[in-house]
N, C-alpha and C positions, 0 to 999 in steps of 0.2 A: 502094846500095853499088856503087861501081864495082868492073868485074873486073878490071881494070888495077891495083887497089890488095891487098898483101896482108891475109888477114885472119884473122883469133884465131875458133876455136869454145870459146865457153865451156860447161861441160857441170856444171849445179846436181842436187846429188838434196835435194829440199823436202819437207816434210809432205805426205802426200798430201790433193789438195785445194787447192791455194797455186798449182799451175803456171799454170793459166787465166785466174785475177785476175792473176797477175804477169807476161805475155804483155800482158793489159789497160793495166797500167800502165806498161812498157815503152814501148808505142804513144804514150800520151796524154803522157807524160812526159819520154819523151827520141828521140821517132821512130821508132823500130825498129818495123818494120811484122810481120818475119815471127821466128817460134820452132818450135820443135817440144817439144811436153808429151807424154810417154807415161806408162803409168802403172807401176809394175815392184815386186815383194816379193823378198823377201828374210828373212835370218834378223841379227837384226841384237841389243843392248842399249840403244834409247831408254831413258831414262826412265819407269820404271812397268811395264814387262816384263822378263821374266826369260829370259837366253838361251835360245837357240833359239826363240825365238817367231817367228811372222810377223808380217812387216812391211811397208805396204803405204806406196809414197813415191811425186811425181813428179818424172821428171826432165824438166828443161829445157836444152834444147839453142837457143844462137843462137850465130850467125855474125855476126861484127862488125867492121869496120875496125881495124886495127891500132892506130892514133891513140887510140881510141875503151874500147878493149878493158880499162884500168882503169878508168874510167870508169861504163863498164856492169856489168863484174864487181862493182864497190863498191856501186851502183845493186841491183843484184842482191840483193847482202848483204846490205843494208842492209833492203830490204824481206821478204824471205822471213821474217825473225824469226828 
């Protein structure tokens, strides 16, 4: 990525579990070499738990060319499930 160029962070919260292969497939897929996966809970209503339960998700964070940045968001979507 050039610095010269502006650019989009897109920030996913995924099933925990999903951010590592999809970091993975990013690279092989469409280039993007770097991401940042953390892992972070919360209290949230998925499906099959009852509020207030813990919830355990990862987020991914990447930094991408402006151009690029629906592209990769869709990319994104489309994989996580």
């Amino acid at each position: 990525m050039d610095q010269n160029v502006n650019s989009k962070l897109i920030t996913s919260v995924l099933p925990n579990g999903t951010g590592i292969p999809l970091v993975k497939l990013l690279k092989e897929e469409t280039g993007i070499s770097t991401g940042n996966v953390s892992n972070s809970r919360g209290t949230g209503t998925p499906a099959g738990n009852d509020f207030g339960d813990w919830v355990e998700v990862d987020v991914l964070e990447v930094v991408v060319d402006t151009d690029r940045a629906d592209e990769i968001f869709s990319f994104i979507y489309e994989k996580s499930g």
